[in-house]
N, C-alpha and C positions, 0 to 999 in steps of 0.2 A: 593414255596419259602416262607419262613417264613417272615415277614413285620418287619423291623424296628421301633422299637416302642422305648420311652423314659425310660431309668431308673429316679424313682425318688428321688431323696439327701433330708435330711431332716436335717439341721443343725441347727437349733437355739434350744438352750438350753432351757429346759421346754416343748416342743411342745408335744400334744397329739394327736395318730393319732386313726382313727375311720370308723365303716361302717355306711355310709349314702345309702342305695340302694345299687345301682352299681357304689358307688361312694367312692373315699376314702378322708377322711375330715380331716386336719390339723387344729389343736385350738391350739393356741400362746398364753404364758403365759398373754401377752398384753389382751387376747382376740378375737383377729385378726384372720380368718379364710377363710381357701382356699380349694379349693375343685378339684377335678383331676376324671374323669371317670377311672373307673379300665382299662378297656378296650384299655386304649390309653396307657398304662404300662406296660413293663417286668420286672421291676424288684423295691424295694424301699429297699434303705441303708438308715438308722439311725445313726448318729455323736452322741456317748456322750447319755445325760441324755435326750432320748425320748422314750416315751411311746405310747404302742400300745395295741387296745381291743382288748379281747378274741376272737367277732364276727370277727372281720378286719382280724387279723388271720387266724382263719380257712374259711374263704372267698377267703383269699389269698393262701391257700393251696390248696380248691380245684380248682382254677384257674389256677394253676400251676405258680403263681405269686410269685417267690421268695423274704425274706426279712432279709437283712444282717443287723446284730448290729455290730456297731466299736465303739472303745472308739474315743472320738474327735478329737484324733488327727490320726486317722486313722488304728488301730490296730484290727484285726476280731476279734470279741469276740463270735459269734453264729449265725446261719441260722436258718430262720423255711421254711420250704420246703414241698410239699404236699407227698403223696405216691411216690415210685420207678415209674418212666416210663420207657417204652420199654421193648424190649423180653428178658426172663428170658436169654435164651438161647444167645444174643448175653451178655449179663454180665458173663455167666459162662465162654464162648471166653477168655475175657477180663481177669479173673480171671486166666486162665489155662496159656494163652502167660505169664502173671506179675510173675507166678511160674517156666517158663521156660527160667535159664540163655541166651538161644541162642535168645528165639524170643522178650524176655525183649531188649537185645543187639543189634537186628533188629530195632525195634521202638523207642529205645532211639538215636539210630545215627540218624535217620531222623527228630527226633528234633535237636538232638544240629547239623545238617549237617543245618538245616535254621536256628539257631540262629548265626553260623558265619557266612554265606552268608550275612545273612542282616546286621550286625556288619561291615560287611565289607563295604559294598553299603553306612551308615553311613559314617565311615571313609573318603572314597574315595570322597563323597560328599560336605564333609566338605572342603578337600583338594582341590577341584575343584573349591567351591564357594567363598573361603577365603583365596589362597595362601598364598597373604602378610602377612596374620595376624597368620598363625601357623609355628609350627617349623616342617616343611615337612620332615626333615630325618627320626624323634623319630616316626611320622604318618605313614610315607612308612612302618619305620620296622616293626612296630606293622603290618599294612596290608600284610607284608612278613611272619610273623607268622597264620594271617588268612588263608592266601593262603596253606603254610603248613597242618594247622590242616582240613581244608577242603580237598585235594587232598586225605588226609590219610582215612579220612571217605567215601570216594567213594569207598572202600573194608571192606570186614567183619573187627569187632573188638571182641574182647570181650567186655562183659557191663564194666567190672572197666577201660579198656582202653580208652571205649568212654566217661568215665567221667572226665578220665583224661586228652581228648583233651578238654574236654570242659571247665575245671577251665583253662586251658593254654589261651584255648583263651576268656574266660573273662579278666584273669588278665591281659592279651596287648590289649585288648579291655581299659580297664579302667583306664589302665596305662598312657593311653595318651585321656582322655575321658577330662579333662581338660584344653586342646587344643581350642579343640571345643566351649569352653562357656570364649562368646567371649566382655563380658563389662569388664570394669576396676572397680570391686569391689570388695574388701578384700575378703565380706561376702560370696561370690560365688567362695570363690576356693576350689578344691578338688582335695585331696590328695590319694585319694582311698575309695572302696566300703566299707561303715559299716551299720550297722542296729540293732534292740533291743538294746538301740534307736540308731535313726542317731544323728552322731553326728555333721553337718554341714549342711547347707541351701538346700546343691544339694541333700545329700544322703537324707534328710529328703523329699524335690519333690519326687525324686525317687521312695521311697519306698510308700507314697502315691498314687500315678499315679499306681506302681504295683499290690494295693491293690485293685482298682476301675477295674484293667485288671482281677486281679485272681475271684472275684465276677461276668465277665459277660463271661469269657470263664466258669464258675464252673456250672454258667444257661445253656450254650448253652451245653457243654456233658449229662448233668445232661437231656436234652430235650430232646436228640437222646436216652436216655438208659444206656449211660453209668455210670458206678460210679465212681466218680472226686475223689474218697480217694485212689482207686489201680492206681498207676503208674507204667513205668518199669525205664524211666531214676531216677526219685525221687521215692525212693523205701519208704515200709510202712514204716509209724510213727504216734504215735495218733495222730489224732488232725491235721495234715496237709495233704490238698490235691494233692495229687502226682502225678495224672494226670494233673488235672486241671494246677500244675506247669510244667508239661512236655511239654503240648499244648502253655501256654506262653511265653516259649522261642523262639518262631519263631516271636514273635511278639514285647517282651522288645525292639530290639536298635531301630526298624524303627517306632515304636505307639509310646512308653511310653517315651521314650529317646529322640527324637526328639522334642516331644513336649513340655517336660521340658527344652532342651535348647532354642526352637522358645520365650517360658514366659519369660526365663530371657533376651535370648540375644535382643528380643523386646521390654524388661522392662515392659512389662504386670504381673508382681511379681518383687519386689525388695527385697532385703535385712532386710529392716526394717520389712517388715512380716513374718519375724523368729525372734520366740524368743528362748534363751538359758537357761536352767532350772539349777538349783544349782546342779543339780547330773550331768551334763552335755550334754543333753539329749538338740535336735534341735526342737521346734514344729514351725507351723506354725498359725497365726491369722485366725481370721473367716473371714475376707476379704478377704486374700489371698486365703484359702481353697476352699470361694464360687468362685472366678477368674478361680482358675484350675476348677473347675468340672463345670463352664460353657463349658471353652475353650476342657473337654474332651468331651463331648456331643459333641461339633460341630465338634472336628477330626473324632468322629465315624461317620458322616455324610457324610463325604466327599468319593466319589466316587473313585473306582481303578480297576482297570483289574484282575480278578483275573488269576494267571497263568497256572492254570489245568484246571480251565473251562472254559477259554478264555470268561468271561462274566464280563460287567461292574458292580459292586456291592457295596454297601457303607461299608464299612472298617468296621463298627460295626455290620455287616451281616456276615463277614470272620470268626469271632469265631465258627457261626454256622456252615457254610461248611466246616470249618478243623474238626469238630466235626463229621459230618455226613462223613468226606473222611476216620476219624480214625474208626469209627466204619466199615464201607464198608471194610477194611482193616484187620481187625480185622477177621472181617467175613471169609475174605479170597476171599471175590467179586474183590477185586482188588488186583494186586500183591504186591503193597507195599502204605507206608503214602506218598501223594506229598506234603512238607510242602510248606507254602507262601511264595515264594521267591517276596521279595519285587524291585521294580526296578525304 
């Protein structure tokens, strides 16, 4: 079983990162420097204007140590990544289903079949733990449309059908996602999903938190062999990983969504650590930034059942074994994907 190891964030403006031995060395503009063994690392993302050696690089390449550039406010801009791993022969698998409408349509229901389950387990939880404080009709119906869109999935679809249950139950999923985020501040209300850019405090969490999930599920395929740019539910397009977003829909409402509302409705992120830009565009402070990606480190810590292989496991280990259950899958070792149903 593969060890959880730490991704590491590198956010202050100016910083240069470097190879020391087997070490990787951060020098701050200040001068200030810190130092991290490779070894204890899977992954390093870069915020904005950081630099990296040539050595550090191809060290980290052939490490198999991935490293993501985003603009500061959290937007992917490039990977450097080492050679392809795994067997040619399960990536041509993978290439053949992505060209076959039936077995694309097979693999994309069993994702979006675990993104409305756990959307719903969301929902129903909220309802549970907060009666007084939501409007439990607008919640039930929405969870009466999850129920829906899931029963329907438990039979063949075609693939444009099962996309179609899946925008349905996004948008009553989010239609009452508002409910849920539960202070009394202006700054924190949401009226619906946007992005490029967000245009409000939650959507802008959100699509942060998403960015930090599509980076260590795109390592953990990328570790089994597969390639995170062919998907079947997110079909090609340059530049976006299709897989890598097919595998994170089982994980958006109960990882990334839950934790964004634990920050606010705990006030561990306030309002005032968004700012609003003259194009209208939501970012978030380096305060707040460094806030979330502590508090995502320590969700991927926290231990859970997984429910196919009935073993305890810490939640940022799940990306790997949904990786290695799709590739097995794939394979044809096992008869179908069992995505994470969360509980």
């Amino acid at each position: 079983m593969k060890k959880l190891l730490n991704t590491l964030y590198v956010t202050s403006q100016g910083s240069y990162l470097s190879k020391d031995g087997e070490c990787v060395v951060i020098r701050a503009e200040d001068g200030l420097k810190k130092r991290f063994p490779a070894h204890v690392l899977d992954g390093i993302v870069c915020f904005g204007n950081v630099l990296c050696s040539p050595f550090l690089l191809g060290h980290c390449a052939e490490s198999g140590l991935a490293i993501s550039f985003l603009t500061e406010n959290g937007r992917f801009l490039a990977g450097v990544r080492g050679p392809q791993s795994g067997n040619v022969l399960l990536r041509r698998a993978q290439y053949r289903a992505a060209d076959d409408p039936v077995r694309s349509a097979f693999f994309a229901r069993y994702s979006v079949a675990g993104k409305v389950a756990n959307s719903r387990v969301v929902l129903r939880r909220g309802m549970r733990d907060h009666t007084d404080r939501l409007d439990c009709e607008c919640v039930r119906n929405a969870i009466a449309v999850l129920d829906d869109c899931a029963l329907r999935l438990r039979h063949e679809q075609p693939l444009e059908s099962v996309r179609g249950l899946e925008g349905q139950a996004a948008n009553s999923y989010f239609g009452v996602f508002d409910e849920l985020v539960l202070v009394e501040d202006a700054g924190f209300r949401f009226s619906g999903r946007n992005r490029r850019p967000p245009l409000d405090a939650v959507n802008c969490l959100l699509s942060f938190l998403y960015t930090l999930l599509a980076h260590d599920v795109r390592s953990a395929l990328e570790a089994v062999g597969l390639d995170p740019q062919v998907g079947f539910l997110h079909r090609d397009r340059p530049g976006r990983p299709g897989l890598a977003l097919d595998v994170m829909e089982e994980f958006r409402s109960f990882l990334t969504d839950r934790l964004a509302l634990s920050l606010i409705n705990r006030g561990e992120v306030t309002s005032r650590g968004f700012v609003r830009k003259e194009s209208g565009a939501v970012l978030m402070d380096d305060d707040t930034r460094k806030t979330v990606l502590i508090a995502w480190q320590k969700r991927k810590q926290k231990e859970v059942m997984h429910p196919f292989l009935q073993q305890r496991i810490p939640l940022g280990l799940a990306f790997h074994v949904q990786s290695q259950l799709l590739a097995r899958a794939i394979r044809g070792s096992i008869d179908g994907y069992p995505p994470f149903f969360w509980r």
